[in-house]
C-alpha positions as CSV (number, residue, x, y, z in Angstrom):
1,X,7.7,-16.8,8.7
2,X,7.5,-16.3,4.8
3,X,5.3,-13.1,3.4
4,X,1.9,-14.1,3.0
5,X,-0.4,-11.1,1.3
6,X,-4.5,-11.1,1.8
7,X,-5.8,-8.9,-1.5
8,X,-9.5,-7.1,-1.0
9,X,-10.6,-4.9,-3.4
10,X,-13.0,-1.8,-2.1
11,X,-14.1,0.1,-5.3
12,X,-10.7,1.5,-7.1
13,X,-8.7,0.4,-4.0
14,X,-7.2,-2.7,-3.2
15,X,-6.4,-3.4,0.2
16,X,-3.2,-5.7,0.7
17,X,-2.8,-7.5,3.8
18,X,0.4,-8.6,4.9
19,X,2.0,-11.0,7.0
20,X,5.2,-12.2,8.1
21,X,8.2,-11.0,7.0
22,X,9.0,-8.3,4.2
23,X,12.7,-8.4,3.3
24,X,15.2,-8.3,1.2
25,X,15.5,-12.3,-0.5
26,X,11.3,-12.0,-0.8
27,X,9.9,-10.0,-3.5
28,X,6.6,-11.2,-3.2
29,X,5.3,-8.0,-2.1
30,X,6.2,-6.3,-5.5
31,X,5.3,-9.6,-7.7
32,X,1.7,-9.0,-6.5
33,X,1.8,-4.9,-6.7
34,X,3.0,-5.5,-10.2
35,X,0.6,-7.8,-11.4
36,X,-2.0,-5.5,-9.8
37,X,-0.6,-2.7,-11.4
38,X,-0.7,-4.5,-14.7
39,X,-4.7,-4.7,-14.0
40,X,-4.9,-1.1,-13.9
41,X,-4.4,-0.9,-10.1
42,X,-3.2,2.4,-8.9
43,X,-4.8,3.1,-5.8
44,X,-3.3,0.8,-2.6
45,X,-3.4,0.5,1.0
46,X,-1.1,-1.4,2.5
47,X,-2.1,-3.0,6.3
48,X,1.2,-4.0,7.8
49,X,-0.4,-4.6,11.6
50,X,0.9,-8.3,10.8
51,X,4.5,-7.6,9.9
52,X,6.7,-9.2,11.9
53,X,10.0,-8.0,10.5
54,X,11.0,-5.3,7.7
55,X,14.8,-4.3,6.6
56,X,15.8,-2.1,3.8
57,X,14.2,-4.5,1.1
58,X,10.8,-4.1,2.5
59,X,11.0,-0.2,2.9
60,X,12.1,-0.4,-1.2
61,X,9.4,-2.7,-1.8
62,X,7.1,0.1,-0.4
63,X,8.8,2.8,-1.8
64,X,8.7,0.9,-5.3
65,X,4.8,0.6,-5.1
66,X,4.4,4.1,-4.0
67,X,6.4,5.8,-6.5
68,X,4.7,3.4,-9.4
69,X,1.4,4.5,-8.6
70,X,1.9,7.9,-8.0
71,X,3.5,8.3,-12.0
72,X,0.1,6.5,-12.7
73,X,-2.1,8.7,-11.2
74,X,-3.0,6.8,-8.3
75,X,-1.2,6.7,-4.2
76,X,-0.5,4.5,-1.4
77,X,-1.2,4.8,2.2
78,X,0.6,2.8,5.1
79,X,-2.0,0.7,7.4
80,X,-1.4,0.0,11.1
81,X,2.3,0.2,10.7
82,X,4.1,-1.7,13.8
83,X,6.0,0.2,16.5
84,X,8.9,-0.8,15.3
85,X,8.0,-0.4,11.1
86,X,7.0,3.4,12.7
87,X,10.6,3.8,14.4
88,X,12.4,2.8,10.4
89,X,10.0,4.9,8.7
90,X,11.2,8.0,11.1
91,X,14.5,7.3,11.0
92,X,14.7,7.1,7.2
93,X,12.3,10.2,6.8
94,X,9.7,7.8,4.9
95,X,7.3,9.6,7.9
96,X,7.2,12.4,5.8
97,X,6.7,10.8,2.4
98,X,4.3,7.8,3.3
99,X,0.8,8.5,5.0
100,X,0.2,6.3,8.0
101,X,-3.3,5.3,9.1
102,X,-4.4,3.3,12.2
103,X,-8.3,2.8,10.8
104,X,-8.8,1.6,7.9
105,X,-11.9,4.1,6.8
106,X,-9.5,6.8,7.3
107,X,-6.9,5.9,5.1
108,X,-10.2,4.8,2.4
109,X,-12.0,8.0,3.0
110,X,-8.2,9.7,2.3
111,X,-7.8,7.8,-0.9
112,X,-11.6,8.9,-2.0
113,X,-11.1,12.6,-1.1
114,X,-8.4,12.5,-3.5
115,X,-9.2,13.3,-7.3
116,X,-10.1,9.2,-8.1
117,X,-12.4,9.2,-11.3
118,X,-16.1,8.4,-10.6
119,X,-17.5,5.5,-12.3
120,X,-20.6,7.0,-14.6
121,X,-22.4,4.4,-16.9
122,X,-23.0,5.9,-20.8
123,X,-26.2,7.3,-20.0
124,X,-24.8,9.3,-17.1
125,X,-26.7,7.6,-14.6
């Protein structure tokens, strides 16, 4: 099953949705990050509770998106992240780099608790 990405957008965040497969030949993942990114995107979560496979490609795609919006000012947190998505992100240390979430007002509420500009209209108010 190809890649197939859900976009929602909650304030400054967008939440990406994926499903299927995140690989190597598919770049999909990073087409959409960077045309997001383009927008002015920095803040993601990433909901991989639908991934049915992920090899070295994927984990770059990830590690692309989070090092992008991190020079930008902005972060990524991991979603739901399989049993098996868990077991390659501890055996290539991305555990320790990459913040996992199993609710999704969790990893929202850790986004928002970071320094993310308020939006204040000209008059303050």
């Amino acid at each position: 099953m190809d890649l197939s990405i859900e976009i929602r957008k909650l304030d400054q965040i967008v939440i990406l949705e994926l499903s299927g497969r995140v690989s190597v030949p598919d770049l999909c993942l990073r087409r959409v990050a960077e045309g997001l990114l383009e927008r002015g995107i920095r803040y993601f979560i990433i909901n991989l509770a639908n991934v049915t496979y992920m090899d070295n490609g994927g984990l770059g795609q990830l590690c692309w998106i989070y090092t992008v919006s991190r020079n930008r000012g902005g972060d990524m947190k991991l979603l739901r992240p399989t049993s098996r998505i868990r077991k390659l992100l501890k055996i290539t240390k991305l555990d320790t780099i990459f913040q996992s979430f199993e609710c999704e007002a969790e990893a929202v509420l850790s986004m928002q608790s970071q320094s993310m500009p308020l939006s204040i209209s000209a008059n303050g108010y």
